[in-house]
C-alpha positions in Angstrom: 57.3 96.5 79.6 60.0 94.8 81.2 61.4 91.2 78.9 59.1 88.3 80.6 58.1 85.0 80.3 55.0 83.8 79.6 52.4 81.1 81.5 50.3 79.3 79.5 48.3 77.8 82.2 44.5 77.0 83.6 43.3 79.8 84.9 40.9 77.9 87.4 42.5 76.4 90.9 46.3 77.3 89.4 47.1 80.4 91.0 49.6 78.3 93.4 51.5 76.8 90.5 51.8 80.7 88.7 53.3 82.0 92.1 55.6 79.4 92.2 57.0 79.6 88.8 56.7 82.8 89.0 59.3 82.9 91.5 61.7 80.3 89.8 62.2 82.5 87.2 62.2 85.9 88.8 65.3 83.9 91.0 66.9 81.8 87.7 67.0 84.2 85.2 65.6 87.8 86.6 62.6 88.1 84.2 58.9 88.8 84.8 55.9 86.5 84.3 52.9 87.1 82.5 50.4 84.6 81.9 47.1 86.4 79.7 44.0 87.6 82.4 42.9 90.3 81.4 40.7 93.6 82.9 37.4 94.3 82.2 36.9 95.6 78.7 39.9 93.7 77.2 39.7 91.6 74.2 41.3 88.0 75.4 42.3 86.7 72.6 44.2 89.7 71.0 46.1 90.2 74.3 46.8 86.9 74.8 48.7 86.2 71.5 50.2 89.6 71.7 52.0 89.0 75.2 52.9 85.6 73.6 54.3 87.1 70.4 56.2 89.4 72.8 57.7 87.1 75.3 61.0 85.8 75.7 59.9 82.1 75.9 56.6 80.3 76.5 56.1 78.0 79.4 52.6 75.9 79.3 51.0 73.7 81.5 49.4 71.1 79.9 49.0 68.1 82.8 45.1 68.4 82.7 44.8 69.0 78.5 43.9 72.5 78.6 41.7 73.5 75.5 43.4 77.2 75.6 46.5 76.3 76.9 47.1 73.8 73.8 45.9 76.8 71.5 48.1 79.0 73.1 51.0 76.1 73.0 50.4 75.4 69.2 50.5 79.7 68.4 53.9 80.2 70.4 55.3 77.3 68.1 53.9 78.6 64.8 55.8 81.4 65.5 58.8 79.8 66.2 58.7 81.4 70.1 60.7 78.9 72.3 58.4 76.7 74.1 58.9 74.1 77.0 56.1 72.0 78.5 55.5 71.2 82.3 53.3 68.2 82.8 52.4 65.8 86.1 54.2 62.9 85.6 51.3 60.0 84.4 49.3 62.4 82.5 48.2 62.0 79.1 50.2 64.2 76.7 48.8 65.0 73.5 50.4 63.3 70.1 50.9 66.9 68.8 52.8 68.5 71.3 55.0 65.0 72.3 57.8 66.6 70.2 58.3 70.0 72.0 60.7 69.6 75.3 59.0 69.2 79.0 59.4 69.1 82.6 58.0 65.9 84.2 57.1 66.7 87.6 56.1 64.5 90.7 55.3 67.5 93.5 55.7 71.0 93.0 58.7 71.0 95.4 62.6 72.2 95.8 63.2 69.4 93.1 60.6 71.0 90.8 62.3 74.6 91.3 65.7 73.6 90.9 65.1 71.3 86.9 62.9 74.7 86.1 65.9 77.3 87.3 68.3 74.6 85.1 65.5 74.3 82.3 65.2 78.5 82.4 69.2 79.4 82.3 69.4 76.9 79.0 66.6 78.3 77.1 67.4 81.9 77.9 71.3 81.6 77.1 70.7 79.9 74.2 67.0 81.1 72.9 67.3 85.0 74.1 70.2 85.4 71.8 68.6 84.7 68.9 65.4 86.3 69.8 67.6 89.2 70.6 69.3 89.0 66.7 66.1 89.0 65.4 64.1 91.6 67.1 67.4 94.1 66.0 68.5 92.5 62.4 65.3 90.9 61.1 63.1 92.6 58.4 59.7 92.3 58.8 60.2 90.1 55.7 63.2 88.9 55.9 64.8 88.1 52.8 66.7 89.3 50.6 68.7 90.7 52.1 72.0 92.6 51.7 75.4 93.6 53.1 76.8 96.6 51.2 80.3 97.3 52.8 83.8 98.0 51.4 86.2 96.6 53.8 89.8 97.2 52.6 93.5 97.1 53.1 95.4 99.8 55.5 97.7 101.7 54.4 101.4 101.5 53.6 103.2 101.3 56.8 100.5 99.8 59.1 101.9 96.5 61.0 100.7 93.4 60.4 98.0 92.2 63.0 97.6 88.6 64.8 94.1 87.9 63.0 93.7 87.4 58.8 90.9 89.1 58.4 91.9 92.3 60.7 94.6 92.7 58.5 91.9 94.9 56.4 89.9 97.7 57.6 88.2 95.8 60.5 85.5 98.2 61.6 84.0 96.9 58.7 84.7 93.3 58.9 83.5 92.9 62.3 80.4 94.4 60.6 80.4 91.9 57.6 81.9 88.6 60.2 79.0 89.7 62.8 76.0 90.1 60.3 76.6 86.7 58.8 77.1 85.1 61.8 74.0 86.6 63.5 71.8 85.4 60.5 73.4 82.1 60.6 72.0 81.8 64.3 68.5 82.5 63.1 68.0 80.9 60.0 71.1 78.4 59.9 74.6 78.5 58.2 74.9 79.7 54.8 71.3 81.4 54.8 69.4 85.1 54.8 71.8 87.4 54.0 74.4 88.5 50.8 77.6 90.2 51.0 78.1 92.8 47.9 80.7 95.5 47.6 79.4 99.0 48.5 81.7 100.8 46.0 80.5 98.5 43.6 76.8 98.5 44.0 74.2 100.3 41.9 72.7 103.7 43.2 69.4 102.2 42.6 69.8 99.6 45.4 68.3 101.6 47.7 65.2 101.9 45.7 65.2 97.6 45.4 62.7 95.5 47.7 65.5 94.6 49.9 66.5 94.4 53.5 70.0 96.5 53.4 72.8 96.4 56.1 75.0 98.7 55.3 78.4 99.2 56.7 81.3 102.1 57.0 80.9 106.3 56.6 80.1 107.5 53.2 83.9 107.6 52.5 84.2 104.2 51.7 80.5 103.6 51.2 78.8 105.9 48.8 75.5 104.5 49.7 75.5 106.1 52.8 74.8 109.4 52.7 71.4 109.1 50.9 70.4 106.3 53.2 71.0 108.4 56.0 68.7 110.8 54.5 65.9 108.6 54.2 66.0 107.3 57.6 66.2 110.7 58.7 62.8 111.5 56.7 62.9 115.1 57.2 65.1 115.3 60.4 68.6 116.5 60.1 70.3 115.3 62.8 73.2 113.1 62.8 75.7 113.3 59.3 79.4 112.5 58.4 81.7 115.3 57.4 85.2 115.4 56.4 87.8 116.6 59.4 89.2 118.9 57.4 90.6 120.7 61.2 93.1 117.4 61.2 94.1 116.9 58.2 94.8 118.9 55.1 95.4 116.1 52.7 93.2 114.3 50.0 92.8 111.2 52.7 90.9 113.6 55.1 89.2 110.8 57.6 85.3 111.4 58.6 83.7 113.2 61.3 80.8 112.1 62.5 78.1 115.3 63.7 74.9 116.0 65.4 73.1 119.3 64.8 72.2 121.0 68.0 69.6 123.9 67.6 71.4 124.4 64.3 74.8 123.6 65.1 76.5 120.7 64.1 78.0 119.3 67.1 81.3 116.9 66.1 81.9 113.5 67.8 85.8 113.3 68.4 87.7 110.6 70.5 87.4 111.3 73.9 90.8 111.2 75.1 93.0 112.9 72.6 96.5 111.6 73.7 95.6 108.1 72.9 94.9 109.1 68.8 97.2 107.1 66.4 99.9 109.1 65.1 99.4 109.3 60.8 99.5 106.0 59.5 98.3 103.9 62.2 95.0 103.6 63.9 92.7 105.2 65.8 92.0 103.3 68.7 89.1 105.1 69.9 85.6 106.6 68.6 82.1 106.7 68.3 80.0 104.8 66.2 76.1 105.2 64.8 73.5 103.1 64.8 70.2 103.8 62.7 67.8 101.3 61.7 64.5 102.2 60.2 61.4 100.7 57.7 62.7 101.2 54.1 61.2 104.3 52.7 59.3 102.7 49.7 58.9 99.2 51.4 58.2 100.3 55.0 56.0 97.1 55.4 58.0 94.3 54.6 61.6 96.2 54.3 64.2 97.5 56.7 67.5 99.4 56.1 70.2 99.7 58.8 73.4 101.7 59.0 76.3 100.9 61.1 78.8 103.3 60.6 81.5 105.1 62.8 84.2 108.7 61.2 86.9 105.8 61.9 87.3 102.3 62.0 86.8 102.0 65.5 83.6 104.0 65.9 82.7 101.5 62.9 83.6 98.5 64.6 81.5 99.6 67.4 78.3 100.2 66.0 78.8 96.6 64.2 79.8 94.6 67.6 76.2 96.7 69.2 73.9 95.5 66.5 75.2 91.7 66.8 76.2 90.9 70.1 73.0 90.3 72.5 74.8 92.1 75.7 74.8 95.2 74.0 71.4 94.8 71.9 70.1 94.3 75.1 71.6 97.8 76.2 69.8 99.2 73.1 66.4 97.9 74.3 66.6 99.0 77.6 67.3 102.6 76.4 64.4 103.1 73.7 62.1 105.7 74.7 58.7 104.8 76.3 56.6 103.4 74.2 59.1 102.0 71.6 60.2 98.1 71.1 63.0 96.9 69.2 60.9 94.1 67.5 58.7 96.8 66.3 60.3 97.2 62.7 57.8 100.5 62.1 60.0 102.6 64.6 63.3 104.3 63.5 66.1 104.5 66.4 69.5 105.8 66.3 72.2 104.5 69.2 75.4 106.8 69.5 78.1 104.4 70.6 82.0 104.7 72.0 84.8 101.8 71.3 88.2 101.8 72.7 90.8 99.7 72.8 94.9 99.8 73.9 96.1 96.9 72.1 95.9 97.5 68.2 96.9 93.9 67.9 93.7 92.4 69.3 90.2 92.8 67.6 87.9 95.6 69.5 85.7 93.5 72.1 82.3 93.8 72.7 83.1 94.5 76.9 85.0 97.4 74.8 81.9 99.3 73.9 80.0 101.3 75.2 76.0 102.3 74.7 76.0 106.1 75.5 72.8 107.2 73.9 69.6 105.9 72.3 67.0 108.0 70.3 64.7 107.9 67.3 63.7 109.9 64.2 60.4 110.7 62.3 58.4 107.3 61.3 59.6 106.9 57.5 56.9 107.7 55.0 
């Protein structure tokens, strides 16, 4: 199903007002409308909450005191779904609802349309985004969580860059800077989520009742590899290699594979002229994207991997999973059938990043979506 809004309205001599609305926000903010009737056979209630829970916002109209629009008006806000009123100006409006924000209306008229398109563009700018963060970051429970990443200092003879904190590996800290960021949004600054050092962290984290991010190919984060495996349940699909066709020494970077009837399949840059020369950066690659239930937690846990062969593909997979333009991307690629706010379902995204300035941070018009899939439910 398309994203939508939904209508909390009468059902009885309010057809005109649906159409209308219906319109506005088809014309505002190019979603669909829904507003809960039902075939013959369906159970009203259950379908009803469920396209709520689903929605991108709730609109209700609440001028004549509804008995099921107020219900419908007090779920959306119990589950903190963005909710805006439209009442009749002069109509009672009850004490328990006074606090949530409205639209007081005279006639349903150009005026009418054109405070709903304003009304609309501010909730969805602002509200989507975060519905957006959780539906792709959010565990089913969502704390504690965890950041396990290993971001560190190039090496010797790598120029200093414009921002402090690319001065490091910063594939991985736009993984650790997005993340905490993206959890600020939804539960405010300085809450949800924990950065701790991958290289440092126990094996046994990933048998803990957490929600795990992790960040950067098993080279720099040895937790890697046997997540992968987990989300994988079975599957082997996608897996990070050494190049050793490159490079010869010790510092062999990653390659990122996909087995193809059998064959592993590598992932190299695209456009081979523009790979740094040894010593400075890559400014191209593919990233990976897999978020899944945690194996032994699959009902309240989640574990996602954001990980690219280079610092690029890294960087790319992080800027996918926090910026809403390319979540969005994500969503519209599942497969039929599967929604990003169902935490049950494990994906994978294969993403490209490239960039021609290595002075300026990878952007998130920068990268690309190029493929979404998913892997067997984890047990």
């Amino acid at each position: 199903m398309e994203p939508y809004v939904f209508i909390a309205r009468p059902f009885k001599d309010h057809d005109a007002f649906f159409e209308r609305v219906r319109n506005v926000v088809r014309n505002a903010v190019n979603l669909a409308c829904e507003d809960g009737k039902v075939g013959s056979g369906q159970e009203l209630r259950s379908h009803i909450l469920d396209l709520i829970a689903k929605s991108e916002l709730v609109i209700a109209e609440i001028s004549t005191e509804n008995p099921n629009v107020l219900y419908e008006v007090g779920y959306a806000t119990g589950i903190v779904k963005p909710t805006f009123l439209i009442v009749k100006r002069g109509s009672k409006i009850p004490a328990d609802v006074q606090g949530l924000k409205r639209i007081e209306y005279d006639e349903l008229d150009e005026h009418f349309d054109s405070m709903l398109a304003a009304h609309l563009k501010w909730e969805i700018e602002v509200n989507s985004r975060v519905g957006l963060l959780r539906d792709m970051l959010e565990g089913p429970t969502g704390q504690p969580a965890f950041i396990l990443a290993s971001p560190r200092y190039p090496p010797t003879g790598v120029a200093s860059l414009v921002q402090f904190f690319d001065s490091r590996t910063f594939g991985d800290n736009l993984g650790v800077l997005g993340l905490i960021s993206s959890f600020a949004s939804m539960w405010g600054p300085g809450n949800g989520v924990e950065l701790i050092s991958a290289q440092y962290s126990p094996a046994t984290i990933l048998d803990e009742d957490y929600n795990l991010y992790l960040i950067g190919s098993p080279k720099v984060n040895p937790r890697m590899d046997p997540a992968m495996r987990d989300l994988h349940n079975g599957e082997d699909l996608w897996s990070f290699g050494v190049d050793q066709a490159s490079h010869t020494s010790s510092d062999s970077p990653m390659m990122l594979n996909r087995n193809v009837n059998g064959t592993l399949v590598p992932y190299t840059p695209k456009n081979k002229k523009s790979e740094s020369e040894t010593g400075t950066r890559a400014h191209e690659g593919y990233g990976l994207i897999i978020r899944g239930p945690h194996p032994s937690f699959p009902n309240r846990r989640m574990i996602t991997i954001l990980a690219g062969a280079r610092s690029v593909g890294t960087g790319a997979a992080c800027l996918a999973a926090t910026h809403p333009m390319l979540i969005q991307k994500i969503r519209s690629m599942l497969p039929r059938g599967v929604e990003l706010s169902n935490k049950g379902s494990t994906f994978w995204a294969l993403v490209y990043g490239s960039y021609s300035d290595p002075k300026l941070l990878l952007q998130p018009e920068d990268v690309v979506v190029e493929e979404v899939g998913t892997l067997p439910r984890t047990n």
